[in-house]
N, CA, C and O atoms as a CHARMM CRD file, in Angstrom:
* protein
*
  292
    1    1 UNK  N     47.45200   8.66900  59.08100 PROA 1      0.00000
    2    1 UNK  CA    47.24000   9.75000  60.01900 PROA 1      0.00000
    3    1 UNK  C     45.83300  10.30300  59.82100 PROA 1      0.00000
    4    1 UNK  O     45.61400  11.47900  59.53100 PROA 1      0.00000
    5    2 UNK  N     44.82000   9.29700  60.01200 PROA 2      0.00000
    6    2 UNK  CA    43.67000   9.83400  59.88100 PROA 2      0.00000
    7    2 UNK  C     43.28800  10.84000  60.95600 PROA 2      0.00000
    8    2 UNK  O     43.53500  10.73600  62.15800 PROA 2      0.00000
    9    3 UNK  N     42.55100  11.97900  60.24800 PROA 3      0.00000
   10    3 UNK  CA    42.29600  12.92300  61.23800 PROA 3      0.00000
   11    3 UNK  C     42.75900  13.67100  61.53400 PROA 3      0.00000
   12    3 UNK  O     42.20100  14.59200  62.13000 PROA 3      0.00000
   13    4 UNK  N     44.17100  13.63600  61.22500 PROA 4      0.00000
   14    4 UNK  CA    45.32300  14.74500  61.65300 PROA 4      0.00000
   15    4 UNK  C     45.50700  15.58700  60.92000 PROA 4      0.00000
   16    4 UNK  O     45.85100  15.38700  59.75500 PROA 4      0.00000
   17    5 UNK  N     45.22300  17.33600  61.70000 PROA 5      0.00000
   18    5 UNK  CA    45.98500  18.47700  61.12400 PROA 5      0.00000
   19    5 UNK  C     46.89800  18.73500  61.09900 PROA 5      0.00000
   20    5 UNK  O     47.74200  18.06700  61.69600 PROA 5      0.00000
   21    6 UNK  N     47.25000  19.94400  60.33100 PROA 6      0.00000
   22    6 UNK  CA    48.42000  20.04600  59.66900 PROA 6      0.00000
   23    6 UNK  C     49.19100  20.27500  61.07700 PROA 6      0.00000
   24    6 UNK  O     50.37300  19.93200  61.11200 PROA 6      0.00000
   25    7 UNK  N     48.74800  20.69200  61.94900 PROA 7      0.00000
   26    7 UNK  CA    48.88800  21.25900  63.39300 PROA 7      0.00000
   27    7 UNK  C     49.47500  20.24000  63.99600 PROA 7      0.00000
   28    7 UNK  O     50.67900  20.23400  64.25200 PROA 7      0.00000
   29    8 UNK  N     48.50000  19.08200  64.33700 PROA 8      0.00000
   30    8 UNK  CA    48.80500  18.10200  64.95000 PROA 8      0.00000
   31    8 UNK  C     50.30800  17.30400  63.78500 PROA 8      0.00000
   32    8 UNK  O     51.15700  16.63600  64.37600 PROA 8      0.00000
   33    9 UNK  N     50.36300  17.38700  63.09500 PROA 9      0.00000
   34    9 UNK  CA    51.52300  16.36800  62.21900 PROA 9      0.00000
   35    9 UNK  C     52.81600  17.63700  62.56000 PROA 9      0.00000
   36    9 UNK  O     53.93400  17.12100  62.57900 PROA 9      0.00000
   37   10 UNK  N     52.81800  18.61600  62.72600 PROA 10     0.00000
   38   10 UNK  CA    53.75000  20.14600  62.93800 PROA 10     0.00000
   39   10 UNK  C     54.66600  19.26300  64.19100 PROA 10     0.00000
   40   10 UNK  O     55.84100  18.92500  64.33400 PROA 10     0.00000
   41   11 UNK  N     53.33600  19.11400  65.00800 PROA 11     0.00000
   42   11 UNK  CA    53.74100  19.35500  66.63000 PROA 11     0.00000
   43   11 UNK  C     54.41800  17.87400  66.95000 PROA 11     0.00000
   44   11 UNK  O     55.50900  17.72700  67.50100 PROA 11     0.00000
   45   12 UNK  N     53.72000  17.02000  66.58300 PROA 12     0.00000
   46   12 UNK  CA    54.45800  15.50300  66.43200 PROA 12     0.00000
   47   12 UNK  C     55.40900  15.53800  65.85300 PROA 12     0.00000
   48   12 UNK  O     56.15300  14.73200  66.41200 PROA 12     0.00000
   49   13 UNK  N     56.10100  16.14400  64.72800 PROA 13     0.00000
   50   13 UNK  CA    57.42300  15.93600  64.23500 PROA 13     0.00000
   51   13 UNK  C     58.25800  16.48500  64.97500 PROA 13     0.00000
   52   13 UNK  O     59.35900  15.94500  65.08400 PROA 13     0.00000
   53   14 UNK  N     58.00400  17.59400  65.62600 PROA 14     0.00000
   54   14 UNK  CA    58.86100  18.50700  66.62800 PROA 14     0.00000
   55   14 UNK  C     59.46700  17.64400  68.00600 PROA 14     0.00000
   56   14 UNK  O     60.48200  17.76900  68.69000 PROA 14     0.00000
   57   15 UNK  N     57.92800  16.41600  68.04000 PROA 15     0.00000
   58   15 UNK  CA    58.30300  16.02200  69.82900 PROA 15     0.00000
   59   15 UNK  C     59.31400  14.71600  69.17300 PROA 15     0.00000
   60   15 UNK  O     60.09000  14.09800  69.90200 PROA 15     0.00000
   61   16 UNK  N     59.17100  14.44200  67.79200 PROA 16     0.00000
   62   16 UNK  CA    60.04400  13.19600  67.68200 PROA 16     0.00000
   63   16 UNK  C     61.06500  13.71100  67.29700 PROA 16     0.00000
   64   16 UNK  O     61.96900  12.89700  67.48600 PROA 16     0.00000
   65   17 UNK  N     61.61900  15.02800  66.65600 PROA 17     0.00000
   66   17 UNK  CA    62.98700  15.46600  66.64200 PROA 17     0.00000
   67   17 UNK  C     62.89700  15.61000  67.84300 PROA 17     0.00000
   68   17 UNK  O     63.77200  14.80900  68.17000 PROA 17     0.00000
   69   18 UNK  N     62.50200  16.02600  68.82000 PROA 18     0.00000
   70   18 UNK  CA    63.03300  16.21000  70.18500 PROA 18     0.00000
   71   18 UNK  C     63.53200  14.86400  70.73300 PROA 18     0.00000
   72   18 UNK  O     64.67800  14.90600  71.18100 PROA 18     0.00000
   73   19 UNK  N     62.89800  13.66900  70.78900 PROA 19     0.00000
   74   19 UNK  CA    63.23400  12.33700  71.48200 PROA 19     0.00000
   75   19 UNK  C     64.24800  11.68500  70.65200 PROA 19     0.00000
   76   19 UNK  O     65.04800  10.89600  71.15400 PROA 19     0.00000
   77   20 UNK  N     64.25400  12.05000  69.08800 PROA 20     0.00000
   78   20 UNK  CA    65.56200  11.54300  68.41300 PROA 20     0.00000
   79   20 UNK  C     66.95000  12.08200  69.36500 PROA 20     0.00000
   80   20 UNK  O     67.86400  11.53400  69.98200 PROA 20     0.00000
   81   21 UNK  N     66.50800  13.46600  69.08000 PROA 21     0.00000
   82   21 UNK  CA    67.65100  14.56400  69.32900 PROA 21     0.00000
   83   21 UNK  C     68.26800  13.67600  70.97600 PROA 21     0.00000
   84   21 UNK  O     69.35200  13.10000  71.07200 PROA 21     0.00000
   85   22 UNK  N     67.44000  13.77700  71.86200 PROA 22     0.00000
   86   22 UNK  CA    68.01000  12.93700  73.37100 PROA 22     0.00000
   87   22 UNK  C     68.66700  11.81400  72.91900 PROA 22     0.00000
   88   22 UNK  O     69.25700  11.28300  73.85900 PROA 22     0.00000
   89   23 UNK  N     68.76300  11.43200  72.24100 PROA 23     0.00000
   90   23 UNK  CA    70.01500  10.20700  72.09800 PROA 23     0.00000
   91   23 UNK  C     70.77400  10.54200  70.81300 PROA 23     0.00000
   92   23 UNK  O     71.32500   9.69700  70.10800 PROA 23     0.00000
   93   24 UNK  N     70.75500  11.52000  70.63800 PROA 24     0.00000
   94   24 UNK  CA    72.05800  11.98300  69.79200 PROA 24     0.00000
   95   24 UNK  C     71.96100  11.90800  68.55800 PROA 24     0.00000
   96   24 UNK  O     72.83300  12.28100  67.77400 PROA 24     0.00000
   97   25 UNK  N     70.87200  11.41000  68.25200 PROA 25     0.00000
   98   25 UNK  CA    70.82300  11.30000  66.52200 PROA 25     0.00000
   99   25 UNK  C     69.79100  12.49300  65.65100 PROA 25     0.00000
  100   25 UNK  O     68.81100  13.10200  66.08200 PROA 25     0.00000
  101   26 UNK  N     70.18100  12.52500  64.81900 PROA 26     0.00000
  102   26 UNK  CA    69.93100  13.47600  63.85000 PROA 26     0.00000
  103   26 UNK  C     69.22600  12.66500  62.29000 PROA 26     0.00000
  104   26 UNK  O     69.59200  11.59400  61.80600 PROA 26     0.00000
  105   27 UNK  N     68.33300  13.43000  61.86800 PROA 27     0.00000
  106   27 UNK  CA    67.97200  12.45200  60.33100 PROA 27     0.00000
  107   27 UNK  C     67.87100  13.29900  59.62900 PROA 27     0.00000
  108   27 UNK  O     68.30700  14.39500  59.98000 PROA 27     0.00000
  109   28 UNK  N     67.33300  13.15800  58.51700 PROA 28     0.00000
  110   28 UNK  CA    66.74800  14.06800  57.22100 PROA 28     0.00000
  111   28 UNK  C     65.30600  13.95400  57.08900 PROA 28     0.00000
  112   28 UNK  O     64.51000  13.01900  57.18200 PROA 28     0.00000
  113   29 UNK  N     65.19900  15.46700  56.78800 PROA 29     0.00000
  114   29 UNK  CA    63.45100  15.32000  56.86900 PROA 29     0.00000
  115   29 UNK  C     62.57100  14.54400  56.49400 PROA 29     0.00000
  116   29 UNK  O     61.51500  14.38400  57.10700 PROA 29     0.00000
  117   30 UNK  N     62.83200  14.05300  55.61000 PROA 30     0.00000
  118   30 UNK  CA    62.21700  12.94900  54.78400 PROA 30     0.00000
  119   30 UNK  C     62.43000  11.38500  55.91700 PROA 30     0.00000
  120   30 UNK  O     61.59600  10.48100  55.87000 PROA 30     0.00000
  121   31 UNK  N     63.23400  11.34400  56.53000 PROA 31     0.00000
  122   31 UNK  CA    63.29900  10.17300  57.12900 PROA 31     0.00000
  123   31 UNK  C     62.58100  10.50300  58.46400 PROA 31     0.00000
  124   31 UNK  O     61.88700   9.58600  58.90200 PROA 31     0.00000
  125   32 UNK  N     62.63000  11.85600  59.32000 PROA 32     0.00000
  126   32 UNK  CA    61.72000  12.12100  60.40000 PROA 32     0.00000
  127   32 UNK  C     60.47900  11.92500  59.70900 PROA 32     0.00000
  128   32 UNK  O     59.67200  11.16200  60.24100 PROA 32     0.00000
  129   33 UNK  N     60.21100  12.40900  58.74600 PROA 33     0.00000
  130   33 UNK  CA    58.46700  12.86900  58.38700 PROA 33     0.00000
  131   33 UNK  C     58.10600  10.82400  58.54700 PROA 33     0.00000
  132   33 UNK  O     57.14900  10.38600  59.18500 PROA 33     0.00000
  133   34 UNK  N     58.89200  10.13800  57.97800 PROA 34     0.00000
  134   34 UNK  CA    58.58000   8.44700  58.22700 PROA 34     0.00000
  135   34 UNK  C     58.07000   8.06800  59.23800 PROA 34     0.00000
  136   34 UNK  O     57.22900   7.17200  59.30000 PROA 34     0.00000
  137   35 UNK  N     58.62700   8.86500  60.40400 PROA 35     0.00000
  138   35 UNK  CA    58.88900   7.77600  61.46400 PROA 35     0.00000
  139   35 UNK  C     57.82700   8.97600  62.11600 PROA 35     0.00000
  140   35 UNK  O     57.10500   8.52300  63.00500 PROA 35     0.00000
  141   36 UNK  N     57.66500  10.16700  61.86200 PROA 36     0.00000
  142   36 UNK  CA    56.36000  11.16300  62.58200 PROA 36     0.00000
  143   36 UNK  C     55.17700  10.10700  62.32500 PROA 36     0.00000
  144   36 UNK  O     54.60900   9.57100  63.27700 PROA 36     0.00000
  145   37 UNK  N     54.73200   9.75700  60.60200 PROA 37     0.00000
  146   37 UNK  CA    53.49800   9.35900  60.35400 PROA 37     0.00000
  147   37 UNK  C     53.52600   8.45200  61.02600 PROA 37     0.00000
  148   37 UNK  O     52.68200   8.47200  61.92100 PROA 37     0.00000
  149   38 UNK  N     54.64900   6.96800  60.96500 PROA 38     0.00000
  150   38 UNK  CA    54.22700   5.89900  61.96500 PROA 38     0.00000
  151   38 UNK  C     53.90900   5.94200  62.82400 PROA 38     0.00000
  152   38 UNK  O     52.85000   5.35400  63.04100 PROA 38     0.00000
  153   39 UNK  N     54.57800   6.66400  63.94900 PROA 39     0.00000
  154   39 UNK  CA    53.89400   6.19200  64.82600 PROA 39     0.00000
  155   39 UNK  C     52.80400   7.78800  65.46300 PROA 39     0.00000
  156   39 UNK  O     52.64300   8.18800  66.61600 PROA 39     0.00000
  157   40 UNK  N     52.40400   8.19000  64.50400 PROA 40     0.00000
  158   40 UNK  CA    50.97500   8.97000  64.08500 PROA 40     0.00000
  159   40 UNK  C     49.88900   7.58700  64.49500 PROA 40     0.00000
  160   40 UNK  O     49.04900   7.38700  65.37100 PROA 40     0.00000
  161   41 UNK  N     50.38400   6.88400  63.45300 PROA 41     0.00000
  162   41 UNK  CA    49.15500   6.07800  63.00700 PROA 41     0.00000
  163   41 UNK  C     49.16300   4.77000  64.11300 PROA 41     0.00000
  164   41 UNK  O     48.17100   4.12800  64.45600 PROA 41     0.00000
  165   42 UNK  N     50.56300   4.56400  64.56700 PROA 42     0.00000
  166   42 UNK  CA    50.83700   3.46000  65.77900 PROA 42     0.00000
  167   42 UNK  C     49.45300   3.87700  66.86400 PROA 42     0.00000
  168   42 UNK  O     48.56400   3.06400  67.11600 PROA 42     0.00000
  169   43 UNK  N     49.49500   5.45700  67.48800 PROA 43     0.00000
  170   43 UNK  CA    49.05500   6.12100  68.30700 PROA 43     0.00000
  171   43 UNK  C     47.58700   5.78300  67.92900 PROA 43     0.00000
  172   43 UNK  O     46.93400   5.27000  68.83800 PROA 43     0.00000
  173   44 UNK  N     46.89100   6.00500  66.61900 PROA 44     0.00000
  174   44 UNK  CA    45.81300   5.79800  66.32300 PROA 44     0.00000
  175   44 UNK  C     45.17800   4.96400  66.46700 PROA 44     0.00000
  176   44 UNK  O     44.13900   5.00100  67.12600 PROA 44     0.00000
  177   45 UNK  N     45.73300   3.75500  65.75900 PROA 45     0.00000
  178   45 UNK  CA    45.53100   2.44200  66.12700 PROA 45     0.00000
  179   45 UNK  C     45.28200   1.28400  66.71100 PROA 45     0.00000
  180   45 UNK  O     44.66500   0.23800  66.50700 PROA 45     0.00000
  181   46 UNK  N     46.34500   2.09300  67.96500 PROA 46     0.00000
  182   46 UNK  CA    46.23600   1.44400  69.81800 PROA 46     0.00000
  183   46 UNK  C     45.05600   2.40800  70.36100 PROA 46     0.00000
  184   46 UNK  O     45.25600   2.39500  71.57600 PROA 46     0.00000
  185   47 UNK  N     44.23400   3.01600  70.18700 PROA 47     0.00000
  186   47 UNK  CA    42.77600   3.96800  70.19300 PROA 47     0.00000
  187   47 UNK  C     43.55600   5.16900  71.26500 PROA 47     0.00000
  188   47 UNK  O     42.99000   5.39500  72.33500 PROA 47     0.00000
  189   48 UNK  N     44.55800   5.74500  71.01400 PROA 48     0.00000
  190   48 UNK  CA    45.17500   7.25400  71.30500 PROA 48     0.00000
  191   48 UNK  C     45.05100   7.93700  70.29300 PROA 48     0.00000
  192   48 UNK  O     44.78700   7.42900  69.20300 PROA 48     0.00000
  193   49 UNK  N     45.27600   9.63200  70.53300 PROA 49     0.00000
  194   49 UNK  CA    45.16900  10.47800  70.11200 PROA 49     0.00000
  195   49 UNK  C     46.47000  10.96900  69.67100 PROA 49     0.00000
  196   49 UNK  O     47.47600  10.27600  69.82800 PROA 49     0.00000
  197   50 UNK  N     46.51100  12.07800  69.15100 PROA 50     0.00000
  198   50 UNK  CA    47.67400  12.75400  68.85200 PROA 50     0.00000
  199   50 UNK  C     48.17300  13.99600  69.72500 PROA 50     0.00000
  200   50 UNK  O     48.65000  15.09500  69.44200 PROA 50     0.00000
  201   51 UNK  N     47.91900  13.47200  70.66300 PROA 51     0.00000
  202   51 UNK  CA    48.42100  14.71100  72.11100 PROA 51     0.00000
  203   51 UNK  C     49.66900  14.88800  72.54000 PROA 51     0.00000
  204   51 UNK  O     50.41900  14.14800  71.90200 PROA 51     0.00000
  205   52 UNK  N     50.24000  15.53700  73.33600 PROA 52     0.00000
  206   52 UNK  CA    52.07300  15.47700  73.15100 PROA 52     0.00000
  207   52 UNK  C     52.30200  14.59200  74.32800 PROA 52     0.00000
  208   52 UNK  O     53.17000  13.74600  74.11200 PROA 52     0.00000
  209   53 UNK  N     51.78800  14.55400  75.46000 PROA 53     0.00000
  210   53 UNK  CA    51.55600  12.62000  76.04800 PROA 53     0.00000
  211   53 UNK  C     51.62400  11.61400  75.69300 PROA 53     0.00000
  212   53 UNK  O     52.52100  10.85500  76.05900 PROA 53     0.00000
  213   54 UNK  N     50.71200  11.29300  74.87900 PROA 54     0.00000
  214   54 UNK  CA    50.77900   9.83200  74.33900 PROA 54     0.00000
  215   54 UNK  C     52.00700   9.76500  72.88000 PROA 54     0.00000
  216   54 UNK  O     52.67700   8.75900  72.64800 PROA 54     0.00000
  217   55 UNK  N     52.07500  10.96500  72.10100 PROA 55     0.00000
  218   55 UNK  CA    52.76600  11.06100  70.90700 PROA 55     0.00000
  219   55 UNK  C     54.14600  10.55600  71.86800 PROA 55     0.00000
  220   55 UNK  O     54.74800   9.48200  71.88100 PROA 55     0.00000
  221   56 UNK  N     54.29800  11.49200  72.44500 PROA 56     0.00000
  222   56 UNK  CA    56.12100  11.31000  73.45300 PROA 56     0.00000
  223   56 UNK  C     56.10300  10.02400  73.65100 PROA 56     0.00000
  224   56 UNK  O     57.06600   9.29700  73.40700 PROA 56     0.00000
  225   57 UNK  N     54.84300   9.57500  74.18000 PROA 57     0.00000
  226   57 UNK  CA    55.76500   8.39800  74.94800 PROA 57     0.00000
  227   57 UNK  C     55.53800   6.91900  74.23600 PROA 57     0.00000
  228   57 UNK  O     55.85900   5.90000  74.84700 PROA 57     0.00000
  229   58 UNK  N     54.93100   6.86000  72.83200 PROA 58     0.00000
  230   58 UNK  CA    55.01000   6.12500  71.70000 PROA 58     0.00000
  231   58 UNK  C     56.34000   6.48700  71.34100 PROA 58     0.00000
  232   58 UNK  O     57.21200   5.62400  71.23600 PROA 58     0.00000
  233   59 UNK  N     56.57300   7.75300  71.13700 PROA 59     0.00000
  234   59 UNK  CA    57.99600   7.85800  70.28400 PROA 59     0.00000
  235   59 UNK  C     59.53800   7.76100  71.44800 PROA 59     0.00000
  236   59 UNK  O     60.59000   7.42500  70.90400 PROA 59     0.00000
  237   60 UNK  N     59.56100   8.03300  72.81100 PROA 60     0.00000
  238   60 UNK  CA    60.00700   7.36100  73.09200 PROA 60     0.00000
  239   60 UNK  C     60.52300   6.15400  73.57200 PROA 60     0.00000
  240   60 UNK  O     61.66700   5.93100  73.97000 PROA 60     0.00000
  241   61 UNK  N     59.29100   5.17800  73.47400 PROA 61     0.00000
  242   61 UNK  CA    59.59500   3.32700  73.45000 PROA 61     0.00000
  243   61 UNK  C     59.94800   3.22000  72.08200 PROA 61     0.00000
  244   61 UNK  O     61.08700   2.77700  71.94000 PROA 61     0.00000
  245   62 UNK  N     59.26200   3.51600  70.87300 PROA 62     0.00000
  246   62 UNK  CA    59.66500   2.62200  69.63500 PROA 62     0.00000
  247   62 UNK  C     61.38000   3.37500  69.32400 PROA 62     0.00000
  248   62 UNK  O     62.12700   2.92000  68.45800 PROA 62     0.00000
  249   63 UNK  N     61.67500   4.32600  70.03900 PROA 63     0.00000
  250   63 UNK  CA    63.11200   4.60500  69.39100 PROA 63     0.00000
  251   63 UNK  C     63.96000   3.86000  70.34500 PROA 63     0.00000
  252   63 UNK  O     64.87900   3.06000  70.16800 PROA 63     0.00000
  253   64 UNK  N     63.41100   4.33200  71.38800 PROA 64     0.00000
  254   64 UNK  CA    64.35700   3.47700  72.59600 PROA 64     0.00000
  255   64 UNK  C     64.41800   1.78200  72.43000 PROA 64     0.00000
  256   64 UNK  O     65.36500   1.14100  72.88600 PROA 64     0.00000
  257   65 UNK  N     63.50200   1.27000  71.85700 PROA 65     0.00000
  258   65 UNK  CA    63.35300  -0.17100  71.46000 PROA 65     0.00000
  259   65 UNK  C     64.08900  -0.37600  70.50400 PROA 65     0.00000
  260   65 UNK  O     64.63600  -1.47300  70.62000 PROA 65     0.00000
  261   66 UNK  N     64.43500   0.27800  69.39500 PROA 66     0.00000
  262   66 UNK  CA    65.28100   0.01500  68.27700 PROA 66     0.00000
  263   66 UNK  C     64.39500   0.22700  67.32300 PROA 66     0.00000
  264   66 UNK  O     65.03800   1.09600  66.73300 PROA 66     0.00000
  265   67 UNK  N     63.61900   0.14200  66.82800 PROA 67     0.00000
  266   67 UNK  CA    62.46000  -0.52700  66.15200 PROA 67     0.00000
  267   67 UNK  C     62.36300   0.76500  64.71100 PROA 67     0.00000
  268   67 UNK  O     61.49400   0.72000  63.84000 PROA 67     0.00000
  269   68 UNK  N     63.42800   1.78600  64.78200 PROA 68     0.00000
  270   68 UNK  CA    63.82200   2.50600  63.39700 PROA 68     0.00000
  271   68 UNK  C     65.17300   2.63000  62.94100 PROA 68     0.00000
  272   68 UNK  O     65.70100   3.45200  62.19200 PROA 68     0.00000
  273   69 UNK  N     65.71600   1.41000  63.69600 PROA 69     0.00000
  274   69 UNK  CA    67.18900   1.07900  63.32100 PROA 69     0.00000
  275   69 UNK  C     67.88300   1.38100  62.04900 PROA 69     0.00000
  276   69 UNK  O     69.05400   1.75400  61.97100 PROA 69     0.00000
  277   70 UNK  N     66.75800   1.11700  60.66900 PROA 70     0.00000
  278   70 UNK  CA    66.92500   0.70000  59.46300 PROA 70     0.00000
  279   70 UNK  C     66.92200   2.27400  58.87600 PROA 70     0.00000
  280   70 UNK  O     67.77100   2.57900  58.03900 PROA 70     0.00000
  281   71 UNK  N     65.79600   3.40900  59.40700 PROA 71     0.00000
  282   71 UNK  CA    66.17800   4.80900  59.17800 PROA 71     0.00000
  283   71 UNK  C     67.22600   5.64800  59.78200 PROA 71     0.00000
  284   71 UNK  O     67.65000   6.72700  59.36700 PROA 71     0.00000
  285   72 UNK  N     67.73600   4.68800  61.29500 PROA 72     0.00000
  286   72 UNK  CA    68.82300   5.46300  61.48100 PROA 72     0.00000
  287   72 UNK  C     70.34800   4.89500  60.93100 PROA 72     0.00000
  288   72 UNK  O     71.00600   4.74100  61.96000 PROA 72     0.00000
  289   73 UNK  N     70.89200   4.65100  60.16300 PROA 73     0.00000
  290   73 UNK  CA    71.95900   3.69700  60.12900 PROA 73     0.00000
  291   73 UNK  C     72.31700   4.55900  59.12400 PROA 73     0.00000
  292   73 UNK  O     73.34900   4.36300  58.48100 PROA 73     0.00000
């Protein structure tokens, strides 16, 4: 999560409990804070920012894809 304030990592964990929360699942902080940084750094990587646009809609394909199966189970 290069680059990212404490602000920006706040507000991203909030929009991915929010997109967890729409399909019914629930985690432990420690397993949200996982899946916040990934795809933090997914977002980074593909040359996006950490805005609540692009954060949302990274976090809702990789959940909707399956692709944190192994933290939700």
């Amino acid at each position: 999560m290069i680059f990212a304030s404490k602000e920006d990592v706040s507000r991203c964990t909030l929009i991915v409990k929010e997109q967890l929360g729409k399909r019914g699942v629930g985690v432990a902080d420690d397993i949200l804070k996982k899946i916040t940084e990934d795809i933090m750094n997914i977002s980074y990587s593909k040359g996006g920012d950490y805005s609540d646009k692009i954060i949302r809609s990274f976090a809702e394909t990789y959940i909707e894809e399956g692709f944190y199966e192994k933290y939700l189970r």
